[in-house]
C-alpha positions as CSV (number, residue, x, y, z in Angstrom):
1,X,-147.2,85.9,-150.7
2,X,-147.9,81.7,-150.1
3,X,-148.4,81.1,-146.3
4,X,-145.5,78.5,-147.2
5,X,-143.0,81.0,-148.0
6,X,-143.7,83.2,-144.8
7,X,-140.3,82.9,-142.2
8,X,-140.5,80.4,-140.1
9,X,-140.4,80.7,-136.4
10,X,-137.0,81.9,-134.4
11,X,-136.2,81.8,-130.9
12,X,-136.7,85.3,-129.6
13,X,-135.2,87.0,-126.3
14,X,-138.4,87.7,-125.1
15,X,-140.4,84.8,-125.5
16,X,-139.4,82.1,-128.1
17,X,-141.0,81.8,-131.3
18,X,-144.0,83.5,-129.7
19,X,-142.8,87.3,-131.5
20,X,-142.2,86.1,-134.8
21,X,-145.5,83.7,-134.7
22,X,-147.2,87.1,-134.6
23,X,-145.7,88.7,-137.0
24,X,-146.1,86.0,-139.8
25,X,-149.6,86.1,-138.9
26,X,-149.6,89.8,-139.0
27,X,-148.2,89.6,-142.3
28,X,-150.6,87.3,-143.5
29,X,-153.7,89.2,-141.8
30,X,-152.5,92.3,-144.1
31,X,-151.7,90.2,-147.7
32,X,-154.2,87.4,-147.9
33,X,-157.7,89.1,-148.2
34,X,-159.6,85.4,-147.8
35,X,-157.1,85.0,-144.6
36,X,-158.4,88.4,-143.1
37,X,-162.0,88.3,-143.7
38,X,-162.4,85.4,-141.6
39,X,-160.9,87.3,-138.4
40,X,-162.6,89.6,-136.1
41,X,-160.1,91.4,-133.8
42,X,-161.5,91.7,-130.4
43,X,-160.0,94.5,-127.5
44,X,-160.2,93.3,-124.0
45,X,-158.7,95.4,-120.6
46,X,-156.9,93.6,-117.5
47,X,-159.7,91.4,-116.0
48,X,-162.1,91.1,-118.8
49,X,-163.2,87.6,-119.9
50,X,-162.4,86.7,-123.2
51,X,-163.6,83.7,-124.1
52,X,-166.3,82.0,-122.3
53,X,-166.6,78.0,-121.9
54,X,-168.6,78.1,-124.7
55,X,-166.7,80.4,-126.5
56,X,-163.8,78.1,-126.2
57,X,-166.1,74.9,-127.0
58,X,-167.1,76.8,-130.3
59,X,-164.5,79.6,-131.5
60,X,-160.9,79.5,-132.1
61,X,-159.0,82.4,-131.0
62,X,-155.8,83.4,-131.7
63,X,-154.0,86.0,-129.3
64,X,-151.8,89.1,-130.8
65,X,-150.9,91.2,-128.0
66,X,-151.0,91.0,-124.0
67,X,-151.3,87.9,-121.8
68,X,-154.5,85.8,-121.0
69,X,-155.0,83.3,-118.0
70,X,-156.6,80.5,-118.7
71,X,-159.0,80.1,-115.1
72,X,-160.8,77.2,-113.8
73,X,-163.1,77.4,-111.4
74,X,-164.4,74.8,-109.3
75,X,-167.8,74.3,-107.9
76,X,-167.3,76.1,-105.0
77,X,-166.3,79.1,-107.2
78,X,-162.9,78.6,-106.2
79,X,-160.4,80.4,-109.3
80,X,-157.3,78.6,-110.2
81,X,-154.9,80.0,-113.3
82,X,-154.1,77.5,-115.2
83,X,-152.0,78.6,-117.7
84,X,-150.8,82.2,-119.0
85,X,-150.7,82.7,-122.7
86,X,-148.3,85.1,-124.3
87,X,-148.9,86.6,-128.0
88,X,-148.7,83.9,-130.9
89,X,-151.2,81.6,-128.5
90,X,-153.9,79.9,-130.7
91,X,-156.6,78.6,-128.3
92,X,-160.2,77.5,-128.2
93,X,-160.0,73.7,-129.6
94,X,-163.1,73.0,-129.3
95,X,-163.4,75.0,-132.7
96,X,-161.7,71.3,-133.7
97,X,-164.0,68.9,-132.4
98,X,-162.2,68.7,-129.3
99,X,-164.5,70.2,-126.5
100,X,-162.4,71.5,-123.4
101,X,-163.1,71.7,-119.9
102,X,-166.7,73.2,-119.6
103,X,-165.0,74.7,-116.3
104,X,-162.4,76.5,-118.2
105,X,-162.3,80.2,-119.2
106,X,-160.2,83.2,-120.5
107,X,-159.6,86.1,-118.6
108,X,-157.4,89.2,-120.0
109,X,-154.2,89.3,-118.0
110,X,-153.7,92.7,-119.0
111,X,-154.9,94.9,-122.1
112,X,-155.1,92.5,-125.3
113,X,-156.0,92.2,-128.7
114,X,-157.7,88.9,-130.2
115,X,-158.3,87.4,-133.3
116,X,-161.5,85.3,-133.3
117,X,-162.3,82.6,-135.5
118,X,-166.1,80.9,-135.9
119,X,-166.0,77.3,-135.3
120,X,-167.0,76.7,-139.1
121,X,-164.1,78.4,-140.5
122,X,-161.4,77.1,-137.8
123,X,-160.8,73.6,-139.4
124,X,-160.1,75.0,-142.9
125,X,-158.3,77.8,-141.9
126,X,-156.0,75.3,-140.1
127,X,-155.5,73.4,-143.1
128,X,-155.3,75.9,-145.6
129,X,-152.7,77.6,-143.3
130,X,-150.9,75.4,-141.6
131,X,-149.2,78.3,-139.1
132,X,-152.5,78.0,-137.4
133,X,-151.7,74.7,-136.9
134,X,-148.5,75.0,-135.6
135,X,-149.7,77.4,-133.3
136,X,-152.1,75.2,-131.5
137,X,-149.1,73.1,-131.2
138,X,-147.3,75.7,-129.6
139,X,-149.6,76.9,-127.2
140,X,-150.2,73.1,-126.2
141,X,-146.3,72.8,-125.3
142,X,-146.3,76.1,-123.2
143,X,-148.9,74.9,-121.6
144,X,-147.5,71.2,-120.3
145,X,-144.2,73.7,-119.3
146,X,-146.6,75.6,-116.9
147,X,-148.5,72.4,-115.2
């Protein structure tokens, strides 16, 4: 199946558009070979970090089940949450030539399971499939509803 021709997303009870954003990309993941050999699926527990500044700077990530906070800490080592992402989150934009806060990290919020993308591949992945894209997009807008 053409990523074009996968549903597109619906407002779910739960959390909108978040539940069927994963399972288009679950979809893809198990019918486009070239689509899954670039993802790695990662397993975190509550409290784990998940992405590390750097990580974020250099990978893209894209979040299939649990939550992660997004923390900042400040110099004094002071944590603040800055945002909670829910399944369907794509983050790590760095991985598009657009470097985050080097004080900015992911933490598992509970038991999750990640998709990670090398910085190399991110960019034509996002292009090539264009849910990626609108992913980011996503995430971006949940994010300005939680500031």
């Amino acid at each position: 199946m053409h990523p074009s021709t996968y549903p597109s997303s619906n407002t779910s009870a739960i959390n909108p558009g978040q539940h069927n954003m994963t399972q288009t990309l679950s979809m893809l993941h198990d019918e486009d070979p070239q689509f899954s050999s670039m993802m790695q699926t990662l397993n975190f527990e509550r409290g784990q970090v998940v992405a590390t500044p750097d990580d974020l700077a250099q990978k893209m990530f894209v979040l299939m089940n649990g939550k992660i906070n997004m923390v900042c800490t400040n110099n004094e080592g002071r944590r603040l949450v800055i945002a909670t992402l829910e399944p369907g989150a794509v983050f790590g934009e760095g991985a598009l030539d657009n470097p985050g806060d080097p004080n900015v990290f992911a933490e598992a919020a509970e038991t999750i399971s990640v998709w990670q993308v090398p910085a190399g591949e991110a960019r034509n992945l996002t292009i090539q499939y264009p849910i990626l894209g609108w992913g980011l997009l996503q995430t971006y807008g949940a994010r300005l509803l939680q500031v």
